[in-house]
Structures are given as structure tokens and as C-alpha cells.
Biopython code that builds the backbone (N, CA, C, O; Angstrom):
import numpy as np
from Bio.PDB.StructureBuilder import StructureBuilder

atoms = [
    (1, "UNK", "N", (0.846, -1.189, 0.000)),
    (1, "UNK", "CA", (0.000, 0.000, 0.000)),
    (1, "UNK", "C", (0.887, 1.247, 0.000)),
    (1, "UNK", "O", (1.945, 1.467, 0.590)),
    (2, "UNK", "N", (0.081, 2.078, -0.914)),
    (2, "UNK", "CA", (1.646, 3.741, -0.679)),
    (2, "UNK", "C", (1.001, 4.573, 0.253)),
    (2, "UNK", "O", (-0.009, 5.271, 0.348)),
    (3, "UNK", "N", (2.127, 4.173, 0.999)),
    (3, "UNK", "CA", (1.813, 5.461, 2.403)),
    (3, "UNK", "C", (1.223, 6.830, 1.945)),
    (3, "UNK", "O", (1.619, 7.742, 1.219)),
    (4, "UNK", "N", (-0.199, 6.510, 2.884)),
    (4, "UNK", "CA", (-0.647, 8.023, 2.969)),
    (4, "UNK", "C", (-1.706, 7.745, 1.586)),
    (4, "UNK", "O", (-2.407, 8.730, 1.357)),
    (5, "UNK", "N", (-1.841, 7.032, 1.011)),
    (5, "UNK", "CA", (-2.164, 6.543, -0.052)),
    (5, "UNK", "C", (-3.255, 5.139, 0.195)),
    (5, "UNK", "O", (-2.960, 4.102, 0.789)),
    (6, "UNK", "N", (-4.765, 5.527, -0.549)),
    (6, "UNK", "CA", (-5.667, 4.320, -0.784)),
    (6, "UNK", "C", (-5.736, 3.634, -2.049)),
    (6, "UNK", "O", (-5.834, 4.503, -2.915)),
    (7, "UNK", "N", (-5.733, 2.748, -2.447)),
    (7, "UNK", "CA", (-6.203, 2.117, -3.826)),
    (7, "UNK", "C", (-7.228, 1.141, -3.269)),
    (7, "UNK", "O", (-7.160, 0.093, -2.627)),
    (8, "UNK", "N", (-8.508, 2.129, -3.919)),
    (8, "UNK", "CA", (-10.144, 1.715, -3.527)),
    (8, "UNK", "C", (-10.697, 1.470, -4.747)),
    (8, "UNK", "O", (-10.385, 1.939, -5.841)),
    (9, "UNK", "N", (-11.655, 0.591, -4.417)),
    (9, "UNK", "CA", (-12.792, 0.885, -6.106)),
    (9, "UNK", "C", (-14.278, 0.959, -5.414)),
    (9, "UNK", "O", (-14.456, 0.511, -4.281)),
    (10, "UNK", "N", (-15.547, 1.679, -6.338)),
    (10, "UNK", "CA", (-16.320, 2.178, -5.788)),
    (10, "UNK", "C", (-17.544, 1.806, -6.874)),
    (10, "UNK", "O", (-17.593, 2.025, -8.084)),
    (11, "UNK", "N", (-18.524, 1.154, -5.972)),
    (11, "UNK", "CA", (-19.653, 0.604, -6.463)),
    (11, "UNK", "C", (-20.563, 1.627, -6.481)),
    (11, "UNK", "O", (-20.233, 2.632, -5.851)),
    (12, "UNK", "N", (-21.718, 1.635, -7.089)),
    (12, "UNK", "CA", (-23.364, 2.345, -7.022)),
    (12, "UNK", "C", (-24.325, 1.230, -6.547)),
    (12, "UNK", "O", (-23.864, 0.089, -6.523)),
    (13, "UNK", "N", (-25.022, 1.338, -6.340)),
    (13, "UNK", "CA", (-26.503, 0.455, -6.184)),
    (13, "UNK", "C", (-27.611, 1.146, -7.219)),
    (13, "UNK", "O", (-27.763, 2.363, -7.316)),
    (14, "UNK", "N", (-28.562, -0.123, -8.181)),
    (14, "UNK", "CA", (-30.025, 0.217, -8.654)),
    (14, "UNK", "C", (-30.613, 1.077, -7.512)),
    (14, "UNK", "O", (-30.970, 2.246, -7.655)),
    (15, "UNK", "N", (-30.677, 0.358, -6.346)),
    (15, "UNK", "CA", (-31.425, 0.769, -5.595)),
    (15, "UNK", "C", (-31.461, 2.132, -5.316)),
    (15, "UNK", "O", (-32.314, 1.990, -4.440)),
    (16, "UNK", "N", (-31.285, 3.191, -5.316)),
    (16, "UNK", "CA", (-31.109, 4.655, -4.847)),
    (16, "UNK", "C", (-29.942, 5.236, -5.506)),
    (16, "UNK", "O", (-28.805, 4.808, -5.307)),
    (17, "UNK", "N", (-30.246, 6.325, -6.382)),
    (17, "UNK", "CA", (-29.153, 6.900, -7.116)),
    (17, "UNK", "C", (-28.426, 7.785, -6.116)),
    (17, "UNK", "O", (-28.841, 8.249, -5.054)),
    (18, "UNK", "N", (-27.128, 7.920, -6.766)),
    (18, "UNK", "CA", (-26.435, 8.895, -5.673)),
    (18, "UNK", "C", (-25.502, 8.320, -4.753)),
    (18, "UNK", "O", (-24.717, 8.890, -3.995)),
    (19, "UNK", "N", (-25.782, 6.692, -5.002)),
    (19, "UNK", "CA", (-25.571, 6.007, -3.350)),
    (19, "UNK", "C", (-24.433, 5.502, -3.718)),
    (19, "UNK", "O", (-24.625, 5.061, -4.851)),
    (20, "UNK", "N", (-23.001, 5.251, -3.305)),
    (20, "UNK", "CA", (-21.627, 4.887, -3.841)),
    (20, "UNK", "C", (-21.152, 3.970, -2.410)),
    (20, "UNK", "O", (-21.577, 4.169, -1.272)),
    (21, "UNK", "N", (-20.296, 3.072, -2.774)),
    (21, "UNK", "CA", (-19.721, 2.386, -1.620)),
    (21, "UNK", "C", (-17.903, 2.184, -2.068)),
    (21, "UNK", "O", (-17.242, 1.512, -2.860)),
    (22, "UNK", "N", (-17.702, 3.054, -1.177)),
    (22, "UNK", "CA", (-16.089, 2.909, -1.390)),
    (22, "UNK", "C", (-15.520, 1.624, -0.743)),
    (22, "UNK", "O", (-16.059, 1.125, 0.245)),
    (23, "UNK", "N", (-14.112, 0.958, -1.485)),
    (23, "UNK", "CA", (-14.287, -0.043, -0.379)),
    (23, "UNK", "C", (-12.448, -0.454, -0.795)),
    (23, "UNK", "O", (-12.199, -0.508, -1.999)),
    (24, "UNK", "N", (-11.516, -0.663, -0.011)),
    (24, "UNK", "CA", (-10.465, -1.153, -0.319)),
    (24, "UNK", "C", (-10.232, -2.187, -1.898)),
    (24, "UNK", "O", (-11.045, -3.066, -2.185)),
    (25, "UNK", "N", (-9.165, -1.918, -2.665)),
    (25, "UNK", "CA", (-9.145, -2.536, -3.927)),
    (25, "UNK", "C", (-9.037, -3.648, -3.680)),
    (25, "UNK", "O", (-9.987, -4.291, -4.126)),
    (26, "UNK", "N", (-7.995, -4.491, -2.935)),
    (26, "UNK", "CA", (-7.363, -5.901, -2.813)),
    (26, "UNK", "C", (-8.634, -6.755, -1.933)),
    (26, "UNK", "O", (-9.036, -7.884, -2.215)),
    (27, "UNK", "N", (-9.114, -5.911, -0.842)),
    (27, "UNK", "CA", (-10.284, -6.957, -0.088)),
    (27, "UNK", "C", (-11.497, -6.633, -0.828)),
    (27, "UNK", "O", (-12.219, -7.629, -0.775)),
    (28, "UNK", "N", (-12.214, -5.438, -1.684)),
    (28, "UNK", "CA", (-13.160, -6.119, -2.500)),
    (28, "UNK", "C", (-14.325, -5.971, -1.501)),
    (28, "UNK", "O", (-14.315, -5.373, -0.425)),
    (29, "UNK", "N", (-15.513, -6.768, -2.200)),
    (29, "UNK", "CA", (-16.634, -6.844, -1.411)),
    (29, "UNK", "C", (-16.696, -8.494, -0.102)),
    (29, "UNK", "O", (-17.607, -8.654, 0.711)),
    (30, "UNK", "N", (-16.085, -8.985, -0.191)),
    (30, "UNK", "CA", (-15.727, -10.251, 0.705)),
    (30, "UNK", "C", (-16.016, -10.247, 2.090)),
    (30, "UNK", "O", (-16.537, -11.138, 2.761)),
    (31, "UNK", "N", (-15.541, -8.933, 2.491)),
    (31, "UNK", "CA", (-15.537, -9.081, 3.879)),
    (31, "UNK", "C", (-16.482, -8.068, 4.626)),
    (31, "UNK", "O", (-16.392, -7.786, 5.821)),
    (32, "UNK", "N", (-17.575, -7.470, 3.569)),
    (32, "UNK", "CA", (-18.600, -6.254, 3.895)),
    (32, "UNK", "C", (-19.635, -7.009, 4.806)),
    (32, "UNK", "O", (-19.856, -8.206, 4.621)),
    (33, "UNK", "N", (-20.279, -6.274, 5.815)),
    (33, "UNK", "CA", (-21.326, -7.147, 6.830)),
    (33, "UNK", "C", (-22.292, -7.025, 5.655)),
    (33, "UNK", "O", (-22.479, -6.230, 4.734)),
    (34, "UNK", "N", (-22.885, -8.301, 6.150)),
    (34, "UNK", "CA", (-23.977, -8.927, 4.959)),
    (34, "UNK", "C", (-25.111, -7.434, 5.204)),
    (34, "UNK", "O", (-25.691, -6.882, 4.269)),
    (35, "UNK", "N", (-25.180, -7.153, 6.168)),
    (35, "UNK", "CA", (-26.504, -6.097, 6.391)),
    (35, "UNK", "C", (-26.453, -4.902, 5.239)),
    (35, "UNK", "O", (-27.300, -4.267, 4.610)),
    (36, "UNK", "N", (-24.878, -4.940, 5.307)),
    (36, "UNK", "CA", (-24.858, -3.825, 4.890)),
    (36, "UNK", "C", (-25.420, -4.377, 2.771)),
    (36, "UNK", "O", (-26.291, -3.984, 1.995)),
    (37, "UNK", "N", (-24.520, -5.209, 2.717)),
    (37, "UNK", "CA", (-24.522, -5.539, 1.139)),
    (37, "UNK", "C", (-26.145, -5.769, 0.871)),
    (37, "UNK", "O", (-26.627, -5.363, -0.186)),
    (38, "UNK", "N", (-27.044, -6.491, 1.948)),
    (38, "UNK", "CA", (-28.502, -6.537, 1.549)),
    (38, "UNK", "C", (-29.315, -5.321, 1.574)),
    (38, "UNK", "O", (-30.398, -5.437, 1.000)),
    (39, "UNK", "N", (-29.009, -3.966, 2.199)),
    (39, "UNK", "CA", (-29.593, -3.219, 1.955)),
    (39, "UNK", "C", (-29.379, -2.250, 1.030)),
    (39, "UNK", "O", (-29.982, -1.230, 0.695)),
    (40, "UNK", "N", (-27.980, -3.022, 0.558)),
    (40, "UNK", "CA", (-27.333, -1.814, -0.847)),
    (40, "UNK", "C", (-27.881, -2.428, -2.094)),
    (40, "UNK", "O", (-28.348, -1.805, -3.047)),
    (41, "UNK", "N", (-27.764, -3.790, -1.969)),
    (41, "UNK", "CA", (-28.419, -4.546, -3.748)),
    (41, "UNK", "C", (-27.262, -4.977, -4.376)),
    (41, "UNK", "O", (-26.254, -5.113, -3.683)),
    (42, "UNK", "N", (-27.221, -5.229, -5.624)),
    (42, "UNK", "CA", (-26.017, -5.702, -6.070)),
    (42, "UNK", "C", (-25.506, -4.532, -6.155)),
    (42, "UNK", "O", (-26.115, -3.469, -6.276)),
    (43, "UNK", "N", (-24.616, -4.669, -6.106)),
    (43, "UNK", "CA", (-22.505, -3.649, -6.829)),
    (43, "UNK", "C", (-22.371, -3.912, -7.893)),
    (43, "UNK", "O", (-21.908, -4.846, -8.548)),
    (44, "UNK", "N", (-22.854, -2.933, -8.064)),
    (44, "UNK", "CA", (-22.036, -2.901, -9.662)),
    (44, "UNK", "C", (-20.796, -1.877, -9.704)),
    (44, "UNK", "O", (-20.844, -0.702, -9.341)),
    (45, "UNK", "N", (-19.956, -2.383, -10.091)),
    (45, "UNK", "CA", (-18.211, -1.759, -10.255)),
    (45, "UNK", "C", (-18.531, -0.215, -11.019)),
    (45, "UNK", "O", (-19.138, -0.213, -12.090)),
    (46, "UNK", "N", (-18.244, 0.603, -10.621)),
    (46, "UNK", "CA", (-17.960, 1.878, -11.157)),
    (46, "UNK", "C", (-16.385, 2.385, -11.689)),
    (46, "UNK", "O", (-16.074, 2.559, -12.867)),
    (47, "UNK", "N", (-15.567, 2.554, -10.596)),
    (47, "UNK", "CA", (-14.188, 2.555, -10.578)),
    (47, "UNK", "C", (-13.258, 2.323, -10.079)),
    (47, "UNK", "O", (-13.551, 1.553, -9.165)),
    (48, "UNK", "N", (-12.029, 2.540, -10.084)),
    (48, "UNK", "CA", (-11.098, 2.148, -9.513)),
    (48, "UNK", "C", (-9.928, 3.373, -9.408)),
    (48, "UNK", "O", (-9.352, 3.936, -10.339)),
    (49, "UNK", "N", (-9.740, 3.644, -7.552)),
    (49, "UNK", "CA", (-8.709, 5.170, -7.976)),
    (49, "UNK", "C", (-8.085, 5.659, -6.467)),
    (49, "UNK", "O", (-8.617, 5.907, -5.385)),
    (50, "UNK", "N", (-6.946, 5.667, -6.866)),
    (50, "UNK", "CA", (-6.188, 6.178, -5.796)),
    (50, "UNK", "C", (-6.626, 7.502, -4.842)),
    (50, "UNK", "O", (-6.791, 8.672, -5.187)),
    (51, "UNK", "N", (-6.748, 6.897, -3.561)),
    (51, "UNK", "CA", (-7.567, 8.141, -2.355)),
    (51, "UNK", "C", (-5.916, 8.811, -2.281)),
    (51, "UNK", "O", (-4.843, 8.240, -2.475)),
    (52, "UNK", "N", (-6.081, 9.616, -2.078)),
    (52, "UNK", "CA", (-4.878, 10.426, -1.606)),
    (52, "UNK", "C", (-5.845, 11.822, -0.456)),
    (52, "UNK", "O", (-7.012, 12.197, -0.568)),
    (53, "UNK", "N", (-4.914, 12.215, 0.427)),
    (53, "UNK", "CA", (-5.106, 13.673, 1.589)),
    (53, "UNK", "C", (-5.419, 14.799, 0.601)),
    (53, "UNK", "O", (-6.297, 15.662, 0.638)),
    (54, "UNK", "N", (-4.292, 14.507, -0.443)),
    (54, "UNK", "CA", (-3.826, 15.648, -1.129)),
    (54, "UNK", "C", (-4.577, 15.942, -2.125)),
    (54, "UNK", "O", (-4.288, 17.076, -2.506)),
    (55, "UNK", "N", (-5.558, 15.396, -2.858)),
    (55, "UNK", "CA", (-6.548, 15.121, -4.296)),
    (55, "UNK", "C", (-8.022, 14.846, -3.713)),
    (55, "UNK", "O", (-8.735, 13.843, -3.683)),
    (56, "UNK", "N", (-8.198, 16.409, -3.181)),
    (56, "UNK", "CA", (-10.166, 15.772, -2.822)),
    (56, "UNK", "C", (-10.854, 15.240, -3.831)),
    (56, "UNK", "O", (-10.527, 15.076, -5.007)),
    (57, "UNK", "N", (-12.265, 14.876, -3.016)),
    (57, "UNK", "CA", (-13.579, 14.079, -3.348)),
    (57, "UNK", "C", (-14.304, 14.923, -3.684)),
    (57, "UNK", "O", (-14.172, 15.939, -3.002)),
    (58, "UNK", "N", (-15.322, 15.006, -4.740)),
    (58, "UNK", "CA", (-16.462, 16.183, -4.983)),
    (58, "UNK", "C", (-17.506, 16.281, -3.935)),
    (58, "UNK", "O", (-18.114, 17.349, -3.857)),
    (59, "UNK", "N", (-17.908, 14.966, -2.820)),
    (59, "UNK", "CA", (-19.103, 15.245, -2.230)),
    (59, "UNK", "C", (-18.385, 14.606, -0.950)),
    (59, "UNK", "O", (-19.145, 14.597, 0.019)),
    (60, "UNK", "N", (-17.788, 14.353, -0.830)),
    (60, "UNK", "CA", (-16.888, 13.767, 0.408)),
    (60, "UNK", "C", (-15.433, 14.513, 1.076)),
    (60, "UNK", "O", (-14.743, 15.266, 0.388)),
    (61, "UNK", "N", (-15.123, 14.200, 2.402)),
    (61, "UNK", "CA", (-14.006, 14.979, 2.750)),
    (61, "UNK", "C", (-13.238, 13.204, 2.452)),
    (61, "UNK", "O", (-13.845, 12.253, 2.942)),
    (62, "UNK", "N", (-12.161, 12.987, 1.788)),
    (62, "UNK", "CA", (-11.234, 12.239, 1.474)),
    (62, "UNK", "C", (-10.299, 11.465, 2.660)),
    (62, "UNK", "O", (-9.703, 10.389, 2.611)),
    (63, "UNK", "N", (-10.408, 12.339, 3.607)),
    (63, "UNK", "CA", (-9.728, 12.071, 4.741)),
    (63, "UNK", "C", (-10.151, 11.085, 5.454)),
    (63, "UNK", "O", (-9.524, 10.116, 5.882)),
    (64, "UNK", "N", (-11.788, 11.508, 5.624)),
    (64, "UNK", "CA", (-12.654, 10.665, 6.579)),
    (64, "UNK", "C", (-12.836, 9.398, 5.800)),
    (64, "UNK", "O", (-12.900, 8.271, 6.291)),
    (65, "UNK", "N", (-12.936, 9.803, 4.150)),
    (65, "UNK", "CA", (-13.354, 8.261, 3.303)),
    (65, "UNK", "C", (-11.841, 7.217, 3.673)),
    (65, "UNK", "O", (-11.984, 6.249, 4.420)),
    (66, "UNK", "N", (-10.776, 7.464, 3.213)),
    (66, "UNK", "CA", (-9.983, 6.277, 3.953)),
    (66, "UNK", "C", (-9.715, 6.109, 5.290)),
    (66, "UNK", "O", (-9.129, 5.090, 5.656)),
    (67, "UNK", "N", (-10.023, 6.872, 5.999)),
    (67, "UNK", "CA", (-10.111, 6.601, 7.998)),
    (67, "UNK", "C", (-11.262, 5.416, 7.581)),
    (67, "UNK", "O", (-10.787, 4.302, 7.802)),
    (68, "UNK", "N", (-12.619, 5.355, 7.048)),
    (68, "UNK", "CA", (-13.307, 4.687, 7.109)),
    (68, "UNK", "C", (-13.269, 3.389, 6.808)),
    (68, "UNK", "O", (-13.454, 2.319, 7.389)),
    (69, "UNK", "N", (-12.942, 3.818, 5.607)),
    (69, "UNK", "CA", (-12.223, 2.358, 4.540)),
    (69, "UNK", "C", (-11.242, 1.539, 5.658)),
    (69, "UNK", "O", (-11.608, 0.410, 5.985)),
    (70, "UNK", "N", (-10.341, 1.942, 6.085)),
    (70, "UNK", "CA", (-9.069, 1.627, 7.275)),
    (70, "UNK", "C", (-10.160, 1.010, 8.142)),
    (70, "UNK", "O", (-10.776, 0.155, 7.506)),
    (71, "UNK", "N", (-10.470, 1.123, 9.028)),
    (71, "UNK", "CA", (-11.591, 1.400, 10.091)),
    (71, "UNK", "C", (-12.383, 0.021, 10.216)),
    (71, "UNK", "O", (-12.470, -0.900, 11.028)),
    (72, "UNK", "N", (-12.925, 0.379, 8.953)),
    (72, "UNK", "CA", (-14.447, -0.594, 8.961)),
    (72, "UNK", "C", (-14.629, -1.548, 7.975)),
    (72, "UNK", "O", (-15.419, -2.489, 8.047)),
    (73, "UNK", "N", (-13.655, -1.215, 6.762)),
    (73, "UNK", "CA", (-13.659, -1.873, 5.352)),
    (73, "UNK", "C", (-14.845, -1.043, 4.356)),
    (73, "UNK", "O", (-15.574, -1.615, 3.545)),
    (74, "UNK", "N", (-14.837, 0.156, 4.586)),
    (74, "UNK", "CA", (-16.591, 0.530, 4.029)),
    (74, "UNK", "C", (-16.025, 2.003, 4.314)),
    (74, "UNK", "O", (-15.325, 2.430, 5.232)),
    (75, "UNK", "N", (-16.726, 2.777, 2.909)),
    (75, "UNK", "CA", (-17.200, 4.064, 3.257)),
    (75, "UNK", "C", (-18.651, 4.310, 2.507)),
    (75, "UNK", "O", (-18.437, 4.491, 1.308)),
    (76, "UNK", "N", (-20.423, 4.394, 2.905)),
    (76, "UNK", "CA", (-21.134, 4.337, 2.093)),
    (76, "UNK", "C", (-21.150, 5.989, 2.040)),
    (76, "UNK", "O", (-21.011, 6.783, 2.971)),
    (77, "UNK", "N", (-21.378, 6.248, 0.570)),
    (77, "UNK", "CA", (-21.591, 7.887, 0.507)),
    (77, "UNK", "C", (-22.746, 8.196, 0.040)),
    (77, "UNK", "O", (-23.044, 7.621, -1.007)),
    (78, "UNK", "N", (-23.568, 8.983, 0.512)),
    (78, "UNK", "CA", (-25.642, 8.360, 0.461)),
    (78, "UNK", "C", (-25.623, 9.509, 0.025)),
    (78, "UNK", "O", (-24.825, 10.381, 0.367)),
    (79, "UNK", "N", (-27.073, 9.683, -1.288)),
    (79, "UNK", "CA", (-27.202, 10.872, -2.176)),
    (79, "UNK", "C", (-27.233, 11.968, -1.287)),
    (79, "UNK", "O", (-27.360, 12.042, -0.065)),
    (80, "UNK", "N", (-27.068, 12.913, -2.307)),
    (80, "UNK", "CA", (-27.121, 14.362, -1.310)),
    (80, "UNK", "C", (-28.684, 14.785, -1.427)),
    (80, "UNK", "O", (-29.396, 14.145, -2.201)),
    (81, "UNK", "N", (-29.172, 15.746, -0.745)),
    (81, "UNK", "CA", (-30.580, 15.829, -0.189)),
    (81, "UNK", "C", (-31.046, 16.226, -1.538)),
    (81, "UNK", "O", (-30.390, 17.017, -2.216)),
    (82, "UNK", "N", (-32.000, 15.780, -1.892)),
    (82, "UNK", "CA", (-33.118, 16.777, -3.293)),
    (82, "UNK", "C", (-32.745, 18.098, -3.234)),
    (82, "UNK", "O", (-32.547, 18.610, -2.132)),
    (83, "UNK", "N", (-32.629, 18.677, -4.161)),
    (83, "UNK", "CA", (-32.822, 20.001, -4.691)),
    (83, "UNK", "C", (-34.250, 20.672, -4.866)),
    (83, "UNK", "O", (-34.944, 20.709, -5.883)),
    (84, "UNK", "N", (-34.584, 21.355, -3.211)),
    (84, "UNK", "CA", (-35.973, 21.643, -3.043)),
    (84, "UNK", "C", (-36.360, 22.235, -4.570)),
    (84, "UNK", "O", (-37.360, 21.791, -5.134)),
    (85, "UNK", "N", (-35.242, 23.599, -5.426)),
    (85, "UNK", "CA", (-35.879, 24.196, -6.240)),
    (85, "UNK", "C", (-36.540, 23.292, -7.713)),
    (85, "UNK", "O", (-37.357, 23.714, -8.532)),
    (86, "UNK", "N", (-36.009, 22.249, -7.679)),
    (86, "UNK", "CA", (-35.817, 21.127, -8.763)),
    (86, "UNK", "C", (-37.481, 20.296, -8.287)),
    (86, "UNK", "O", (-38.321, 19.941, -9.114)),
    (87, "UNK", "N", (-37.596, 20.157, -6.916)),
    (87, "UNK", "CA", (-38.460, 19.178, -6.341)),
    (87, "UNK", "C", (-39.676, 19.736, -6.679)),
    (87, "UNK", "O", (-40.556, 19.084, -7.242)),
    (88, "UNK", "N", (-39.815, 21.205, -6.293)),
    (88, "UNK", "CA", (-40.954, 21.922, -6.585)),
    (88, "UNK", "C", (-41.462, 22.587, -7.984)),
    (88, "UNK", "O", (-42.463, 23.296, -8.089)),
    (89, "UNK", "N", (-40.502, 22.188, -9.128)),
    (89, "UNK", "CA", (-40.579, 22.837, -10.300)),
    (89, "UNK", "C", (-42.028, 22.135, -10.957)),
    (89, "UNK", "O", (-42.352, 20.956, -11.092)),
    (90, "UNK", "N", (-42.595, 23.169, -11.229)),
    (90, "UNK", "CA", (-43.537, 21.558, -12.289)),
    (90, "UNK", "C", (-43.202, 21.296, -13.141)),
    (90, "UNK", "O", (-42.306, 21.750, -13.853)),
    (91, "UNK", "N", (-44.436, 19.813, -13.322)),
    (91, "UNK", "CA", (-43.901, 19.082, -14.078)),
    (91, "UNK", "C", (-42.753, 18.156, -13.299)),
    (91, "UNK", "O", (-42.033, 17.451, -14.006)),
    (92, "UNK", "N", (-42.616, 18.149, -12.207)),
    (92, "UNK", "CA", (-41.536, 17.352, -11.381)),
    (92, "UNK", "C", (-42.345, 16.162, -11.158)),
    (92, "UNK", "O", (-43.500, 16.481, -10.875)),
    (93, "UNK", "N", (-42.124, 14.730, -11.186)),
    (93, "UNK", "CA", (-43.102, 13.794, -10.413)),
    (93, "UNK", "C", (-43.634, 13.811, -8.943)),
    (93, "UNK", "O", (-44.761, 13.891, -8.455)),
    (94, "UNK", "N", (-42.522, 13.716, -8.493)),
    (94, "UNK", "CA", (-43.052, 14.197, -6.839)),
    (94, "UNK", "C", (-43.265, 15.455, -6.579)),
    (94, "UNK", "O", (-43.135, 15.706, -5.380)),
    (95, "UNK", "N", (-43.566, 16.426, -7.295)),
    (95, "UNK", "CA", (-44.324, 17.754, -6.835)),
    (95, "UNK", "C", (-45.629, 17.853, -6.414)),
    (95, "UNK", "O", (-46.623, 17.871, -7.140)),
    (96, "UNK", "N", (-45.579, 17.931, -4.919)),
    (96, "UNK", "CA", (-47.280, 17.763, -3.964)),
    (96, "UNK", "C", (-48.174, 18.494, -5.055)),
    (96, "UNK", "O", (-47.786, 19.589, -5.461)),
    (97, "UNK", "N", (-49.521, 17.868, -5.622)),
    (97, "UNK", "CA", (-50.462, 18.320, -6.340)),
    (97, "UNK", "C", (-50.863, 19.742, -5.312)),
    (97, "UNK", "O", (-50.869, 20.679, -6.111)),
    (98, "UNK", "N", (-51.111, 20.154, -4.265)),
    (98, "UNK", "CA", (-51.581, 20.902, -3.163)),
    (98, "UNK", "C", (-50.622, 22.200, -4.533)),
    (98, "UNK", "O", (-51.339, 22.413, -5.510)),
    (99, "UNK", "N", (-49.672, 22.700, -4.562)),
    (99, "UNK", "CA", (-49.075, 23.532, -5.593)),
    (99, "UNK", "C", (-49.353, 23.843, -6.836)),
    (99, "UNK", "O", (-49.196, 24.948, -7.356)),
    (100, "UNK", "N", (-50.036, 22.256, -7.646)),
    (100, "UNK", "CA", (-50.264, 22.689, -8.631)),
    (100, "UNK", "C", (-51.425, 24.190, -8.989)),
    (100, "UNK", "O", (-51.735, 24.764, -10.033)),
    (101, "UNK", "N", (-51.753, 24.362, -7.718)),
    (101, "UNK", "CA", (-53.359, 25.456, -7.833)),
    (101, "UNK", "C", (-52.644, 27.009, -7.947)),
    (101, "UNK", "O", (-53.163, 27.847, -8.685)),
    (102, "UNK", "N", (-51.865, 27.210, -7.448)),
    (102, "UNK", "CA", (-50.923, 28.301, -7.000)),
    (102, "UNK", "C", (-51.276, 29.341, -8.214)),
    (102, "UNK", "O", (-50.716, 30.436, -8.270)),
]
sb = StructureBuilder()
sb.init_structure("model")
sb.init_model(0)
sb.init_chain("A")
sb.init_seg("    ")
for serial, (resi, resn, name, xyz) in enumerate(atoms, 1):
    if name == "N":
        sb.init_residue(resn, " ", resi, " ")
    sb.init_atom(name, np.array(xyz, "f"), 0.0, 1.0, " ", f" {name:<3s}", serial, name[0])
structure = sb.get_structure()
């Protein structure tokens, strides 16, 4: 392993967009608690990429993702909240009908 240095690869789930599971390259999904893998769905492989201190994450602090990875074997990174202005636009699916009258 290069000091100071992760080589991770990072799954999505069908189940919930947004949702990523970082996870050490060499151990893989093998040793994840089953709880966790049944409530994620299958893994499907996204990528593969060196964590470094020095080269942030777009939605993550990098630091905490390999403390975690180290840690636990796992970092899950869960979508970021809806975009109320997006949620309420019409024409949105989940836009409460109660608005459409406005």
C-alpha cells in the first residue's frame, strides 16, 4: 500500500441513485457485513482510484473516506438531499399536487 495513499474501487446500487460504496481494492466486497450488502443490492463496479489527503472528493471529505475504509472496510456515501428548487418545479413527479393550484 503507498503510504498516505488508498487504492479503492467504488460501487453504485439500482437501488437509490447517488448512493456509492467505497471499499479497499485488494479486499473487495468479501468481507462487507452482509446487512450492509442486503440493503445496498447488487454492486455494480464503477471505478477504480487512488484516495490520496492531497486530491479531494467532490461530495466527500477524502480524509474521513480512507479513515473509514481503514476502520471498517466501508465508506457508504448516500445521495445528497433533493434540490428543493428542482423538487418543486412543475412538471416534477413528486411535486405535492396541493401547488399545482398556485
Amino acid at each position: 500500500m503507498l503510504k498516505g495513499k488508498l487504492f479503492c474501487s467504488i460501487y453504485k446500487t439500482r437501488k437509490k441513485a447517488g448512493m456509492y460504496l467505497f471499499v479497499d481494492r485488494q479486499k473487495g466486497l468479501k468481507d462487507l457485513p452482509e446487512v450492509l450488502l442486503n440493503q445496498f443490492g447488487p454492486a455494480v463496479h464503477v471505478n477504480d482510484m487512488i484516495l490520496s489527503p492531497d486530491r479531494p472528493l467532490a461530495r466527500a471529505d477524502v480524509q474521513q473516506v480512507m479513515d473509514a475504509i481503514r476502520e471498517q472496510g466501508f465508506y457508504l456515501q448516500m445521495p445528497p438531499p433533493p434540490d428543493e428548487d428542482l423538487y418543486l418545479a412543475a412538471g416534477h413527479p413528486d411535486r405535492p399536487r396541493s401547488l399545482d393550484g398556485e
